[in-house]
C-alpha positions in Angstrom: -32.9 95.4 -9.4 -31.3 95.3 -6.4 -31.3 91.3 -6.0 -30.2 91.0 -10.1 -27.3 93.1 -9.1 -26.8 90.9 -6.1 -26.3 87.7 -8.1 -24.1 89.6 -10.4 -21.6 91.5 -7.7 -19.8 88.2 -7.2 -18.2 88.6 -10.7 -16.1 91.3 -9.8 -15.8 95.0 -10.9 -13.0 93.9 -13.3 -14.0 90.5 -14.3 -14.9 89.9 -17.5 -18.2 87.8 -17.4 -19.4 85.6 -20.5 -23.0 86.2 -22.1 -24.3 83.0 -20.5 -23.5 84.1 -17.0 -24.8 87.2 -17.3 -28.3 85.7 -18.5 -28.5 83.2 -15.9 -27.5 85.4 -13.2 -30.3 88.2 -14.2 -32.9 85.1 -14.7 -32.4 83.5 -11.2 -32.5 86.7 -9.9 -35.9 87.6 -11.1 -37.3 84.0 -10.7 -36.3 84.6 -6.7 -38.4 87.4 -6.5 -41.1 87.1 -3.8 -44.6 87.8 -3.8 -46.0 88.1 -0.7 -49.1 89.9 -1.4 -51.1 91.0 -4.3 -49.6 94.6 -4.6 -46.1 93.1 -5.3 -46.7 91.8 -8.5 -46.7 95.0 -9.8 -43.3 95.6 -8.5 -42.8 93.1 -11.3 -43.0 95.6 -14.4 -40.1 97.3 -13.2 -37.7 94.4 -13.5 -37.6 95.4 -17.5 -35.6 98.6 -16.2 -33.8 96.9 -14.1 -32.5 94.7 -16.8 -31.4 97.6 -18.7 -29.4 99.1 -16.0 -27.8 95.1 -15.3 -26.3 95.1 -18.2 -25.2 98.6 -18.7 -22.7 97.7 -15.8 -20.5 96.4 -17.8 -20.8 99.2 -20.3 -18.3 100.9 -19.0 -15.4 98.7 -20.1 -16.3 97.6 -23.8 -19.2 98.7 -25.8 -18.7 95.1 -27.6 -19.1 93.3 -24.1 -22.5 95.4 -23.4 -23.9 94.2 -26.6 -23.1 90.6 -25.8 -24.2 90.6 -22.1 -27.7 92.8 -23.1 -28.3 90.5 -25.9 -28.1 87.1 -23.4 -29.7 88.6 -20.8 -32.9 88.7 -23.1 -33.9 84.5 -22.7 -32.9 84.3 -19.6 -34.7 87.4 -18.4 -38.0 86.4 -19.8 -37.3 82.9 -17.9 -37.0 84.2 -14.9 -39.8 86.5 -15.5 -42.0 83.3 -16.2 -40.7 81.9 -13.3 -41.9 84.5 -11.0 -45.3 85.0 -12.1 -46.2 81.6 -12.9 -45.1 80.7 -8.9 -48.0 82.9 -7.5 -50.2 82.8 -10.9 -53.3 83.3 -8.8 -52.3 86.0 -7.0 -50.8 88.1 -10.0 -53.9 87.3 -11.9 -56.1 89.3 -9.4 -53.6 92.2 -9.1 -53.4 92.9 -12.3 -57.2 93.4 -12.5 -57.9 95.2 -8.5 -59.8 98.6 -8.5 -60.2 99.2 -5.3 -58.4 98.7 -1.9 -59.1 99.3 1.6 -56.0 98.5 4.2 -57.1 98.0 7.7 -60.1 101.3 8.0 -61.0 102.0 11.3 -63.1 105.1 12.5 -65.1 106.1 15.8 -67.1 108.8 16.6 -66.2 109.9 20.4 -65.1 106.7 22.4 -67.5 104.8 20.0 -65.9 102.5 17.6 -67.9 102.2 14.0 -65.4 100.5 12.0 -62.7 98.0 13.3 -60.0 96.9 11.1 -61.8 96.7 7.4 -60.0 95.6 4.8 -61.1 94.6 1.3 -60.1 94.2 -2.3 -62.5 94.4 -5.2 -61.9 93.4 -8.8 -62.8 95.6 -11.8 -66.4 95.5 -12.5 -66.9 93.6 -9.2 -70.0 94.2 -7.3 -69.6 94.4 -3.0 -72.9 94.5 -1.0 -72.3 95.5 2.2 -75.0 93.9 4.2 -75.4 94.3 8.7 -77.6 95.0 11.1 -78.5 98.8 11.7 -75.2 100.3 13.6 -72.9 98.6 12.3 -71.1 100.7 10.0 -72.5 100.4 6.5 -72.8 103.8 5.6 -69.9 105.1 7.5 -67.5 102.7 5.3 -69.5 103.7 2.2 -68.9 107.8 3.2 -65.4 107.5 4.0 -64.6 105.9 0.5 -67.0 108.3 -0.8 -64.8 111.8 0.9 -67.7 112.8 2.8 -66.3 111.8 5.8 -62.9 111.8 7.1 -60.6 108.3 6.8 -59.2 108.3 10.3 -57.4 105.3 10.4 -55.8 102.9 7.6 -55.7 103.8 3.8 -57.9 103.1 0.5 -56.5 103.1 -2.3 -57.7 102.9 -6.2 -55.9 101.2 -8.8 -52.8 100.8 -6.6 -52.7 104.2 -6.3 -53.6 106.3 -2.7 -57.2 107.6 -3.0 -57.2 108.6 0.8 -55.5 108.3 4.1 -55.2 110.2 7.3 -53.0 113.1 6.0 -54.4 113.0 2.6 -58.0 113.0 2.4 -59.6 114.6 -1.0 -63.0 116.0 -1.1 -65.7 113.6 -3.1 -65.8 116.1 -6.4 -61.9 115.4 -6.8 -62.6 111.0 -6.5 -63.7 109.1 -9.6 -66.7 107.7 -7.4 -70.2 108.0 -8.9 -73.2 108.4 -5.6 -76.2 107.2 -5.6 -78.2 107.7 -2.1 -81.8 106.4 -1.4 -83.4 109.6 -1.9 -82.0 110.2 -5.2 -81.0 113.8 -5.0 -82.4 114.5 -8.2 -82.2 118.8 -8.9 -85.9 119.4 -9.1 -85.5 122.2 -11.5 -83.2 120.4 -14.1 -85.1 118.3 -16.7 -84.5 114.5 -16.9 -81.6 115.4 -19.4 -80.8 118.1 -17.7 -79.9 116.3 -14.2 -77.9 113.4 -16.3 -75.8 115.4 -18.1 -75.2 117.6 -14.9 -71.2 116.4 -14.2 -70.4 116.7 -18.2 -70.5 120.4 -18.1 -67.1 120.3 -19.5 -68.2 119.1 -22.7 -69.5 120.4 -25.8 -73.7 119.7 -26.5 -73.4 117.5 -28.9 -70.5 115.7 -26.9 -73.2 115.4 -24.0 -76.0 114.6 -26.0 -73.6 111.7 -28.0 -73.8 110.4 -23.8 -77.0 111.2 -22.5 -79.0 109.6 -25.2 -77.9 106.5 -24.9 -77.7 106.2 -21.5 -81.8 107.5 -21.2 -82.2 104.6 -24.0 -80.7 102.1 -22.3 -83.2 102.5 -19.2 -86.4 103.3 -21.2 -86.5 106.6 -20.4 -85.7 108.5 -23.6 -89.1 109.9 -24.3 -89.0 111.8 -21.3 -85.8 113.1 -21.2 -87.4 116.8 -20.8 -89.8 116.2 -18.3 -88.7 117.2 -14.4 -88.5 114.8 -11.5 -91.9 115.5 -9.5 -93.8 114.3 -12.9 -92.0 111.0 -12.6 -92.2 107.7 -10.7 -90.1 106.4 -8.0 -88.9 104.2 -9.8 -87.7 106.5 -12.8 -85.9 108.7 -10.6 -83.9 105.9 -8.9 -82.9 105.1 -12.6 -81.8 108.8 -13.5 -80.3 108.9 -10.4 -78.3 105.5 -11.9 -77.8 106.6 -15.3 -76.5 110.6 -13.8 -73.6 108.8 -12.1 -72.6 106.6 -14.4 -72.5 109.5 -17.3 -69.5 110.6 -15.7 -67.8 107.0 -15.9 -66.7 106.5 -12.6 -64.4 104.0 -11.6 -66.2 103.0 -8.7 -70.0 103.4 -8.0 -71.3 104.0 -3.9 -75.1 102.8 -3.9 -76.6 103.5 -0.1 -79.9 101.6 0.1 -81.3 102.9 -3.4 -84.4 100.9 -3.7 -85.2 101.4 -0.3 -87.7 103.7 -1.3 -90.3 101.8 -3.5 -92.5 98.6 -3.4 -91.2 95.3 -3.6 -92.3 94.0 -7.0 -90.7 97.2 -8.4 -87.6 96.8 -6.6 -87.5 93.3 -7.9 -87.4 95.1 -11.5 -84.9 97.6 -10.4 -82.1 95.0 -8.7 -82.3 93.1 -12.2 -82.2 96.4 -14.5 -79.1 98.2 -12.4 -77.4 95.0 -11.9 -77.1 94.8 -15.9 -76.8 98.6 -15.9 -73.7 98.4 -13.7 -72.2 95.0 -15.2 -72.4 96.5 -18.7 -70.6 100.2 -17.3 -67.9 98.3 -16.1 -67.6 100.0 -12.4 -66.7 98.1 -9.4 -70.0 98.8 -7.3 -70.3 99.1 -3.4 -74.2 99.2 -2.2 -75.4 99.3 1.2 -78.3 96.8 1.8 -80.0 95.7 5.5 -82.0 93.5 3.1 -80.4 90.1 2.6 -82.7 89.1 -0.4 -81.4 92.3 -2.2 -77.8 91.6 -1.4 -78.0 87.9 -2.9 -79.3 89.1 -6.1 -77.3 92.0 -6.4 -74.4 91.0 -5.2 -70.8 88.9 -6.4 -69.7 88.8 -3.0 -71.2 90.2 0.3 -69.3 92.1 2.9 -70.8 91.1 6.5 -70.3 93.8 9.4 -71.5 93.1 12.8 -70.8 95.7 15.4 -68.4 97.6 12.7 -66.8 94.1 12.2 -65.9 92.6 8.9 -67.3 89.0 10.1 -67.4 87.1 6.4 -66.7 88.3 3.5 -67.8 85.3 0.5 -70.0 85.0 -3.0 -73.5 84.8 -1.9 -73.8 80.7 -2.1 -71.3 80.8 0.5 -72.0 82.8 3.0 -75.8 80.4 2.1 -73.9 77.1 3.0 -70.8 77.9 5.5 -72.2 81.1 7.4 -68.7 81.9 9.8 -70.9 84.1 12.3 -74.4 83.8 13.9 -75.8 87.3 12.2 -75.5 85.3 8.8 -76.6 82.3 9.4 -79.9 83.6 11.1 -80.2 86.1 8.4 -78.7 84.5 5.0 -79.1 80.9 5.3 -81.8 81.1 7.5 -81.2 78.9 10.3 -83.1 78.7 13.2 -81.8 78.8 17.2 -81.8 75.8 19.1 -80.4 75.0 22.4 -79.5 71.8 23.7 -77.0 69.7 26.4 -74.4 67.4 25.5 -74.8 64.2 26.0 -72.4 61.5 24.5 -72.8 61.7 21.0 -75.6 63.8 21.0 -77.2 67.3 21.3 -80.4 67.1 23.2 -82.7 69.4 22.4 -86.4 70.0 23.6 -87.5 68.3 19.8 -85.0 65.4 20.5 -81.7 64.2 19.8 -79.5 65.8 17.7 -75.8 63.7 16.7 -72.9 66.0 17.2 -71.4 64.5 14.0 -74.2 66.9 12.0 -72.7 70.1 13.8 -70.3 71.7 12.6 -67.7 73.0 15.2 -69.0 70.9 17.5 -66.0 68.7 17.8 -64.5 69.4 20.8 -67.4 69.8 23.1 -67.9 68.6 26.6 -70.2 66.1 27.9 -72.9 68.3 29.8 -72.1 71.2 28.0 -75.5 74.1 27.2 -74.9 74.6 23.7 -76.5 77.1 21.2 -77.1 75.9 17.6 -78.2 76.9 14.6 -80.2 74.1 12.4 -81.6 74.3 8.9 -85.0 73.4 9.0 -85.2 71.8 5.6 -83.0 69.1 6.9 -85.1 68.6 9.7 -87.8 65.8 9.3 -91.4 66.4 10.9 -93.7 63.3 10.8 -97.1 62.7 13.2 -96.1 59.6 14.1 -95.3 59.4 18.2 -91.8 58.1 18.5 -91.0 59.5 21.4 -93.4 60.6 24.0 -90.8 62.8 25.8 -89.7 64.8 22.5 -93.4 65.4 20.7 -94.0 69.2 20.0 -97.0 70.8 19.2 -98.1 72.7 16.0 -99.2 76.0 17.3 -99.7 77.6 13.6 -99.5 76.9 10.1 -99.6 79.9 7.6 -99.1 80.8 3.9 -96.4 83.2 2.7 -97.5 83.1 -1.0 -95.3 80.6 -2.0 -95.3 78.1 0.8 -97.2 76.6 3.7 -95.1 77.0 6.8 -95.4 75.6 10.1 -95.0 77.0 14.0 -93.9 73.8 16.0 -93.6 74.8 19.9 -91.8 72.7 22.8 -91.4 74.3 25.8 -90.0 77.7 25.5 -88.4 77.2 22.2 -90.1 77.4 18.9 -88.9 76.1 14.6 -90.1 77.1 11.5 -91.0 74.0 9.1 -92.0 74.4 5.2 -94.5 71.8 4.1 -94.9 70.0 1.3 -98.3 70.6 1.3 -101.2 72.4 3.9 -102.9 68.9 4.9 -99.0 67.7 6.1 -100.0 68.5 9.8 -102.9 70.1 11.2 -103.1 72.9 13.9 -103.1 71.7 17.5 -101.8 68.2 16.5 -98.6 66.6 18.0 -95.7 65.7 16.0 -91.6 64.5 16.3 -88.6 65.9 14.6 -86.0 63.5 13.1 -82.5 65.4 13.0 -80.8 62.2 11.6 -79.6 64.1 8.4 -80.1 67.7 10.1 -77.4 70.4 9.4 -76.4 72.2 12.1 -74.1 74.6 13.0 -72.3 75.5 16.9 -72.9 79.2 18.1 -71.7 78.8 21.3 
């Protein structure tokens, strides 16, 4: 309002302005508006007021002039309005659809720092896995968005509105957050039914049973809806544990290692049937994971914390193909360590020569330099043919994961993983060369 008052102050207090100098002051005004950052564009639906109270300026003089100047003010207006969004279209696009916010959270515990300096946006119905070593601040993050612990430092906020900050801080029963922990926390004296519609107490019976059913439906679970938790599986009371939180509609959902508790094939089944779950409830989702398989099929994007550090923060495939930090690139796209010295053009390594060109971030490096790398071993090729008597490894095992033959190749003190194409590729105890001429690699240090 301020800057369309700007452009028109010039005119004069007494001045009578025309209709088309009104509109075009009010439209460059808006159209000049910056955005700097996401949370401005809201600022945005406020200009309609501020068009209003433009015009009634002139009010004052003659109710004829008012009519004139708020009836050209209406083009021009909406020009500007065009303008403003259409110069940061991305950036509006996302606002308009952000759930939740964290600005720059930061929490220790003593002299201990857990969290440095997070900060996130997530869309509405996103889902965030928050994947990291053990330590570094996974379920921290997840309880101070969740109430049960205190934000220190920074502020989160929902739907551009404050959820919590250091001198405001509400307890988790007064947050639209649905919880869902690893050991389910289902009331063993409530039926199935029972412990779903626990949170709609508010509600009439046949307003809870209208949500309950459904929602026991939906996960298969319908014909035991008065049976108690010890009767059922592990994997039924991870999904009533589900389908309890979402009853309540939450805006965002806080999963903390859920599956963590049952066998592999059935977690399988139970990443596929929340995922839909959640997609089809709409709530932007934040799990905690230490599993990286489970956080690339769960996930839209993963949050990477190392040390209580947001180190990447990209859609699975990405974090896959351009890991920023060693932790994911070890653990997501699963390269392997390497060291090597420079030497010209090349890296070389106890398995041969490696050409910088293939590394990324290796640009600036000096010739004799130790280096630390990180190479995909599916770009690496592995043939029995003696090339070069200086670089031949050894195969020191082969085994079978169940889906692949893969093979230990030792040189030295340093060791790769290679998948075969088939068992009879190499044998055990035979000597082989690695070609790195197409080999992706990435610098560590």
């Amino acid at each position: 309002m301020s800057r369309i008052c700007d452009q028109l102050s010039p005119l004069g207090a007494n001045a009578a302005p025309t209709n088309t100098t009104i509109g075009k002051a009010t439209g460059t005004a808006i159209s000049n508006v910056p955005i700097s950052h996401d949370g401005e564009f809201v600022r945005l639906v406020s200009i309609g007021q501020a068009l209003y109270l433009a015009a009634r300026r002139f009010d004052t003089a003659d109710d004829g002039l008012y009519q004139k100047a708020n009836t050209s003010l209406k083009p021009y207006a909406a020009l500007g309005l065009v303008c403003a969004i259409g110069q940061y279209w991305s950036c509006s696009i996302i606002c308009c659809f952000m759930s939740i916010q964290l600005n720059a959270v930061s929490h220790h515990f003593g002299e201990h720092l857990v969290l440095a300096n997070i900060s996130l946006s997530l869309a509405d119905g996103e889902i965030l896995c928050v994947l990291g070593p053990s330590g570094s601040g996974k379920s921290t993050l997840l309880r101070i968005i969740a109430g049960l612990e205190s934000i220190q430092s920074g502020d989160i906020s929902l739907d551009q509105e404050l959820l919590a900050n250091p001198t405001y801080c509400p307890p988790p029963e007064q947050r639209p957050i649905g919880l869902v922990f690893q050991d389910h926390a289902l009331f063993p004296h409530l039926t199935v039914a029972e412990n779903v519609e626990f949170g709609l107490h508010q509600l009439t019976v046949a307003q809870r049973d209208q949500i309950v059913t459904p929602l026991l439906e939906r996960v298969g679970l319908a014909a035991l809806a008065k049976r108690y938790p010890h009767t059922l599986s592990g994997g039924q009371q991870q999904r009533i544990a589900l389908i309890r939180a979402l009853a309540l509609k939450p805006r965002v959902m806080l999963l903390d290692e859920p599956f963590a508790s049952v066998d592999t094939p059935l977690r399988r089944q139970l990443r596929q049937d929340s995922r839909h779950e959640l997609k089809q409830a709409g709530s932007t989702t934040i799990m905690v994971t230490h599993d990286p398989e489970e956080a690339m099929a769960m996930a839209d994007r993963i949050l990477v914390l190392v040390d209580g550090k947001a180190v990447q923060l990209d859609a699975p495939e990405v974090l896959w193909r351009e890991p920023a930090h060693r932790f994911v690139a070890e653990t997501i796209a699963g390269l392997q360590t390497l060291r090597g010295t420079v030497s010209a053009d090349c890296i070389t390594t106890a398995f041969g020569r490696l050409p910088i060109r293939n590394v990324r971030g290796a640009s600036a490096l000096i010739d004799g330099a130790s280096v630390t790398l990180g190479v995909r071993g599916s770009t690496v090729g592995i043939t029995d043919e003696i090339t070069d008597e200086s670089a031949q490894a050894a195969v020191e095992d082969i085994r079978f994961d169940g889906m692949h033959w893969t093979a230990l190749i030792q040189r030295q003190d340093q060791q790769l993983r290679f998948v075969l194409d088939h068992k009879s590729q190499v044998q055990t105890g035979s000597r082989v060369t690695l070609r790195f001429t197409d080999a992706e690699a990435i610098l560590y240090s």
